[in-house]
N, C-alpha and C positions, 0 to 999 in steps of 0.2 A: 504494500500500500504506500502510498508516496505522499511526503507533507501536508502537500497540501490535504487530502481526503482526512489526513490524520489531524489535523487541523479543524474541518467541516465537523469532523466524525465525534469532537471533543468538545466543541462548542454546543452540537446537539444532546449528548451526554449533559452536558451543562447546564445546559434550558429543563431540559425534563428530571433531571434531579432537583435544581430548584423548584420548579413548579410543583413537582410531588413533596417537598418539603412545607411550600406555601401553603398546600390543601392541610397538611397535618396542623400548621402554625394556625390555620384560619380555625380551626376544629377547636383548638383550645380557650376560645373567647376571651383573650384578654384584652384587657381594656389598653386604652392608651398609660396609664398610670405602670399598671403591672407591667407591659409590655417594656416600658423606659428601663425597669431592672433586669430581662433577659434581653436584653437589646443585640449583645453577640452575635449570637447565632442570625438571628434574621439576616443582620447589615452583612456575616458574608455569603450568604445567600444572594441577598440583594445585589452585594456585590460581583458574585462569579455571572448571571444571569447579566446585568451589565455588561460583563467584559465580556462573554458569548456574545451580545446582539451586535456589538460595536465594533461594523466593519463584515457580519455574520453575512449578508450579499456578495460581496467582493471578494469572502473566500469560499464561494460558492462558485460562483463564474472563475477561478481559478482551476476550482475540479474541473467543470465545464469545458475550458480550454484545452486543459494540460489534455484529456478525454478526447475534443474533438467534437464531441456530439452533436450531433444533427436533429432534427433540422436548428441550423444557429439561430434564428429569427422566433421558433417558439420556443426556445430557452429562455435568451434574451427577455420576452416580453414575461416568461413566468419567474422570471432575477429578476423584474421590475416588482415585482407584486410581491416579494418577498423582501425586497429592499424599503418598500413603505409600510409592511405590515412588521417589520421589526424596528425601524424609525420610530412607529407610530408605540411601539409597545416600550421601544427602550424611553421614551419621553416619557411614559406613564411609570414605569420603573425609577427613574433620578428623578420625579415628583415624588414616591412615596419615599423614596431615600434621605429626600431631603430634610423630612419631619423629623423632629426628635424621637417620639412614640410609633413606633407603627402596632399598631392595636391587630389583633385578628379580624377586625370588620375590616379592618383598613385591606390587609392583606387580601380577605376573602372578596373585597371588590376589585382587587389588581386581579385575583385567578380568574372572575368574571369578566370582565376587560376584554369586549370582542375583538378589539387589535391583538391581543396578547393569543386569545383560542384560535384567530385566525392564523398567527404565526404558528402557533403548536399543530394545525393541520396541513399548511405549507410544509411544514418541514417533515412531518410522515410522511407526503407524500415522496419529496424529493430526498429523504433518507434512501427509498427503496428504489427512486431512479437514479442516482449515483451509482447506485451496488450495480443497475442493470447495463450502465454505460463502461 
């Protein structure tokens, strides 16, 4: 497997680790109060899901190239749609990063976040056409 894929392939690990972490975090209802004393664990959470989305297109379209894949036009236009669905997601992510408290609602409205379920089903998909290309 070659950098870059291993690159794509970690970033994706990234995201879905985090996300399944957020659904646990949302589970536990804590408030913003409580939340401010386990603060830890969320912020690197938050933070590894950050550094996945940032740039997470362009090392996409690196698999893409290095690959060759065809047709390059509906590649191209579906690394568009995946380069504004994690834009759109990593902005709502360095919002809740920003607060001091991220509470469990907080969090449980970031898992709800149709930019963010949007990315999470872009990238199953193109998980499984990576591996086919």
């Amino acid at each position: 497997m070659s950098a870059a894929r291993d690159d794509v392939k970690s970033r994706i690990d990234a995201i879905e680790e985090s996300y399944e972490f957020f659904l646990a975090y949302a589970a536990q209802g804590l408030s913003g109060a409580q939340a401010s004393k386990t603060v830890g664990q969320i912020r690197i959470f938050l933070g590894k899901i950050e550094g996945a989305l940032d740039g997470l297109a362009d090392a996409f379209r690196s698999v893409v190239e290095e690959a060759g894949a065809e047709p390059s036009d509906a590649w191209d236009h579906f690394l568009s749609v995946l380069e504004r669905d994690a834009a759109d997601s990593l902005a709502a992510v360095r919002l809740v990063s920003a607060l001091p408290g991220v509470s469990s609602q907080l969090i449980d409205n970031l898992n709800a976040n149709i930019h963010l379920r949007a990315l999470l089903t872009d990238l199953f998909l193109l998980d499984d056409l990576i591996d086919a290309i």
